[in-house]
N, CA, C and O of each residue as an XYZ file, in Angstrom:
352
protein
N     259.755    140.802     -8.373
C     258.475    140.636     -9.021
C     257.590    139.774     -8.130
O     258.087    138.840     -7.501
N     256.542    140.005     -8.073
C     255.673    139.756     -6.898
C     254.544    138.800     -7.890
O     253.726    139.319     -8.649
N     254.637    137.969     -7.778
C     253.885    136.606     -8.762
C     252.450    135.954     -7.517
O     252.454    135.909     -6.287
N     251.418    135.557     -8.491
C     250.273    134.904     -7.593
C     250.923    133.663     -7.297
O     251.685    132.947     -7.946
N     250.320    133.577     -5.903
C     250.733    131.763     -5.310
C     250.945    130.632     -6.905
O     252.047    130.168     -7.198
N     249.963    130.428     -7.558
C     249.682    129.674     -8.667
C     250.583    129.226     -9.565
O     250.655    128.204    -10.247
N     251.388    130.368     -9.410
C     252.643    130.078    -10.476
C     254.048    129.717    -10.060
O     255.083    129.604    -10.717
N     253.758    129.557     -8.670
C     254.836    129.113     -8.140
C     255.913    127.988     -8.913
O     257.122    127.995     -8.684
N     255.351    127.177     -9.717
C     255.917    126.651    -10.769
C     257.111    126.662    -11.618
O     258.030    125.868    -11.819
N     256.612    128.491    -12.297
C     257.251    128.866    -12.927
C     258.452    129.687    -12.457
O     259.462    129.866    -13.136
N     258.166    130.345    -10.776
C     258.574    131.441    -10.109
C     259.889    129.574     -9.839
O     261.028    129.907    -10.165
N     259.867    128.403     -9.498
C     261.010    127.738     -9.489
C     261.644    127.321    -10.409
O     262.875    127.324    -10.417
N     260.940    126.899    -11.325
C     262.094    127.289    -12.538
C     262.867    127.999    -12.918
O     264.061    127.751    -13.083
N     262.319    128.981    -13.117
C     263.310    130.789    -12.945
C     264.188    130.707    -11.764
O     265.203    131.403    -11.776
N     263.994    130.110    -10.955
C     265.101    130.245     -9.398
C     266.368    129.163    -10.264
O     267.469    129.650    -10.521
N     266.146    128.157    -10.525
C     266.679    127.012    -10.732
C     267.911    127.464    -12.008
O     269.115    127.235    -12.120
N     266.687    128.367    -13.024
C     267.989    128.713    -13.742
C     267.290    130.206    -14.657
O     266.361    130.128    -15.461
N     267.825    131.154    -14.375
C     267.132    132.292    -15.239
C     267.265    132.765    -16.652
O     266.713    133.713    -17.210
N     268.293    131.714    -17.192
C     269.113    132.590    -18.369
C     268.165    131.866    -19.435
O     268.606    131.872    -20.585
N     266.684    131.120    -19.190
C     266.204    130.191    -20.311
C     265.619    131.178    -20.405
O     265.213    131.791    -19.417
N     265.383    131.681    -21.987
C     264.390    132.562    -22.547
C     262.602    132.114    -22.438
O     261.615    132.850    -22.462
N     262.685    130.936    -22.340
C     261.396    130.332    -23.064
C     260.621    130.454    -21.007
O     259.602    130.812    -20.417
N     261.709    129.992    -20.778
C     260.638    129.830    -18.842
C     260.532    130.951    -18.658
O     259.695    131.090    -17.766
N     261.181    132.607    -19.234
C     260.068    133.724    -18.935
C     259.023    134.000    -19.693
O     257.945    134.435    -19.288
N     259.440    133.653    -21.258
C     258.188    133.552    -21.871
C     256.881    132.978    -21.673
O     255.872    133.533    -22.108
N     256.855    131.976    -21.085
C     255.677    131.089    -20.279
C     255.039    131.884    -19.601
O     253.906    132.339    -19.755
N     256.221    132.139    -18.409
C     255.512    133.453    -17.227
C     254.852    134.466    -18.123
O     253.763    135.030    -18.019
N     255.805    134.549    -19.034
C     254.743    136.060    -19.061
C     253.352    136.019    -19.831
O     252.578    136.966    -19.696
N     253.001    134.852    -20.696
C     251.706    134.228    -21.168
C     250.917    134.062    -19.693
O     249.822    134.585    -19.485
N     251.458    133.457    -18.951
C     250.522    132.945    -17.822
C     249.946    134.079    -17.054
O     248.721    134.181    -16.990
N     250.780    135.006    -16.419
C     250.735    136.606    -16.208
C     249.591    137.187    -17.116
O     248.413    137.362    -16.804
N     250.062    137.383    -18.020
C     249.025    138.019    -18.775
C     247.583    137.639    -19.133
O     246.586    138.346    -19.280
N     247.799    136.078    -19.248
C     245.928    135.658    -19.575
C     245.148    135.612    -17.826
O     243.966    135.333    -17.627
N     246.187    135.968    -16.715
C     246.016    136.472    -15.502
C     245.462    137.259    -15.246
O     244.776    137.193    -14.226
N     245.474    138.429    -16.051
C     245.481    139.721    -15.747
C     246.782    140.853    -15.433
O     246.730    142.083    -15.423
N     247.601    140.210    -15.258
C     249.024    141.098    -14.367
C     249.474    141.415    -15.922
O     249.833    140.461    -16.612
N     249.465    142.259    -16.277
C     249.824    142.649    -17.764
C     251.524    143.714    -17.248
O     252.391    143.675    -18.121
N     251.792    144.334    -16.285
C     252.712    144.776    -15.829
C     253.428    143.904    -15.871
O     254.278    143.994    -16.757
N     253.463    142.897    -15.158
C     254.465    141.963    -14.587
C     255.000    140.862    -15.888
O     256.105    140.387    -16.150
N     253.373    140.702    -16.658
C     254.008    139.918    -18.227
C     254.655    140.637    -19.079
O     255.179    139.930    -19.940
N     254.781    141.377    -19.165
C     255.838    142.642    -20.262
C     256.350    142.897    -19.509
O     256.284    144.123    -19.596
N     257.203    142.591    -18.263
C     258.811    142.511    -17.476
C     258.701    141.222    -17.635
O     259.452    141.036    -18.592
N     258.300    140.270    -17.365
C     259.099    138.717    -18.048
C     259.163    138.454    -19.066
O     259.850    137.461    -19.307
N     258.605    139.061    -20.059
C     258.802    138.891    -21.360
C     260.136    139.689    -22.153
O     260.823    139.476    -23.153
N     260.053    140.794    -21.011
C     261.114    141.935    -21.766
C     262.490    141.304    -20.986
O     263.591    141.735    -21.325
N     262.390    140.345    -20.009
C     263.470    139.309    -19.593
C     263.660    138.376    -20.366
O     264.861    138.105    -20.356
N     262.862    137.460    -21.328
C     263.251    136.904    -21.984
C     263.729    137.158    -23.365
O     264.148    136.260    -24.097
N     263.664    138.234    -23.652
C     263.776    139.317    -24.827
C     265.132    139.514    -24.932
O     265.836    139.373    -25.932
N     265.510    139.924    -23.585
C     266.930    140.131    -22.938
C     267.987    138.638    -23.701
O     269.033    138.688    -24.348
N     267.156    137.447    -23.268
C     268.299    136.317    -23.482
C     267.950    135.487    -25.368
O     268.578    134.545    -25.852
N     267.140    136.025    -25.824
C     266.219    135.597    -27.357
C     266.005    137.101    -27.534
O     264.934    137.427    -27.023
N     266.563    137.974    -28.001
C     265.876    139.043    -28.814
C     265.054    138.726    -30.207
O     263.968    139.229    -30.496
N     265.596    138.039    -30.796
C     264.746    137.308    -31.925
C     263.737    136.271    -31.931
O     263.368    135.655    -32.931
N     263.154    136.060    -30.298
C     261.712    135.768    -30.250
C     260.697    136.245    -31.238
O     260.456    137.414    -31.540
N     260.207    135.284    -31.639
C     258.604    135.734    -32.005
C     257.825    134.729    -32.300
O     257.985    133.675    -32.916
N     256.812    135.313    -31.667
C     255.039    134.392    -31.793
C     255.311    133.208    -32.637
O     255.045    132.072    -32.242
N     255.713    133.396    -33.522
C     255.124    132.896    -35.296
C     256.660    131.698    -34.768
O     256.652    130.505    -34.465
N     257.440    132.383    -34.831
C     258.910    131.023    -34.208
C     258.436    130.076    -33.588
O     258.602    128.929    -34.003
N     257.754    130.335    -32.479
C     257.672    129.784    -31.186
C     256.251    128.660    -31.942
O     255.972    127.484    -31.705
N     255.765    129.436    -32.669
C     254.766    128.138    -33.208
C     254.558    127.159    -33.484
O     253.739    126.300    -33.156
N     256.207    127.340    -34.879
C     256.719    126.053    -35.515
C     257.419    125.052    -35.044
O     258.029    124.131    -35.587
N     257.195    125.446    -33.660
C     258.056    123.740    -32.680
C     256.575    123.273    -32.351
O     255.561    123.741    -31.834
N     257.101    121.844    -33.060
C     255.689    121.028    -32.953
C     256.032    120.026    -31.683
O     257.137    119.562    -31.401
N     254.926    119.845    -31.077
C     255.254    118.802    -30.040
C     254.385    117.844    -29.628
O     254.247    117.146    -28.623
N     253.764    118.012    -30.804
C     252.473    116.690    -30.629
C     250.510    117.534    -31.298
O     250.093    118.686    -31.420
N     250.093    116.574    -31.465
C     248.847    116.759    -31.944
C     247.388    116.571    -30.906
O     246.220    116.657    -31.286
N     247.772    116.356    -29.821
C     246.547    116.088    -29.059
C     245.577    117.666    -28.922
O     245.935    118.800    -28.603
N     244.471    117.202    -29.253
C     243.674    118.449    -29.188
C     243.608    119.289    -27.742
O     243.278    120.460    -27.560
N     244.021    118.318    -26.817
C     244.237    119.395    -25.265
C     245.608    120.029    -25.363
O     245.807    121.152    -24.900
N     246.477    119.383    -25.912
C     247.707    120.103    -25.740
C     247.813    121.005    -26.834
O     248.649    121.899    -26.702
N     247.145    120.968    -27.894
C     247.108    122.355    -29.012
C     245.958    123.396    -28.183
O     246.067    124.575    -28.521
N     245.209    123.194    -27.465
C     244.793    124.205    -26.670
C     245.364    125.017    -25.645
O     245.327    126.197    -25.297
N     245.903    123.953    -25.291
C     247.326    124.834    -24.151
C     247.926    125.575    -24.697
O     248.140    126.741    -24.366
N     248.165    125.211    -25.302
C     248.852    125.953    -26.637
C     248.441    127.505    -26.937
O     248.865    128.604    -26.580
N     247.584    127.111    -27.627
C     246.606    128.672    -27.983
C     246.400    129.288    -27.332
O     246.393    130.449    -27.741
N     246.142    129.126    -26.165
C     246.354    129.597    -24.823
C     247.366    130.770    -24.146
O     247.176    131.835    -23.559
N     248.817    129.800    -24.649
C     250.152    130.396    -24.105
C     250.284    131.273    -25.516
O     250.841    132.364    -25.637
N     249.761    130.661    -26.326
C     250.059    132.371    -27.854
C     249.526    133.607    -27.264
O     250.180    134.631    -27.068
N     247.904    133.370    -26.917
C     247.277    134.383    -26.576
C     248.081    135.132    -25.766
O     248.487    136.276    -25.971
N     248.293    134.390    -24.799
C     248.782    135.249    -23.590
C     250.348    135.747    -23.738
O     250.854    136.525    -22.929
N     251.134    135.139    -25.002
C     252.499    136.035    -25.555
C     251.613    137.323    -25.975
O     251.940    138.244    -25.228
N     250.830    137.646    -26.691
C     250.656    138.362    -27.569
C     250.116    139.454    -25.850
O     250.743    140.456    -25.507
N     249.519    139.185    -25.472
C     248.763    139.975    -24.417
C     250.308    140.618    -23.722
O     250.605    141.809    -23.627
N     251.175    139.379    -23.274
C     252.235    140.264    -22.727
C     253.254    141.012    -23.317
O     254.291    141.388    -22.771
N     252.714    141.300    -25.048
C     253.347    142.101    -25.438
C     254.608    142.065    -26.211
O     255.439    142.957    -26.385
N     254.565    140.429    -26.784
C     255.432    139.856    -27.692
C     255.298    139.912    -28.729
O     254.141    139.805    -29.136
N     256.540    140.133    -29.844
C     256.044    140.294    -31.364
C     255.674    139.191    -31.876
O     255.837    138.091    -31.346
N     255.107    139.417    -33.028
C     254.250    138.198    -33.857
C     255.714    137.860    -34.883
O     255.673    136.984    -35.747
């Protein structure tokens, strides 16, 4: 999978360890509010692989704080599940 420089981030995490469901899920939010909509529905359908019982609405109810920048990040990485093609 051929990833923009930018995400190099995420492309080492995934090196470091691949079997976490949630570090392809990221990729594939980030991918997708990208534009690479191919490449986010193959990391997503990788993390699908290790969480088949992902979904949107799950992934919501882990709270991790209230700061209004980090609930935007937030909304952010929903959007971009839903774009790469994750269930609600």
């Amino acid at each position: 999978m051929t990833m923009p420089k930018r995400l190099s981030g995420f492309r080492l995490g995934l090196e470091a360890n691949r079997n976490v469901s949630v570090a392809h899920f990221h990729l594939a939010a980030a991918l997708a509010r990208l534009g690479e909509l191919d490449q986010a529905r193959a990391a997503a359908q990788a993390g699908l692989a290790f969480d088949p019982t992902f979904t949107i609405r799950r992934f919501r109810t882990i709270h991790m704080g209230d700061d209004p920048a980090f609930l935007a990040g937030r909304k952010r990485i929903y959007e971009g599940l839903r774009l790469a093609g994750l269930p609600e």
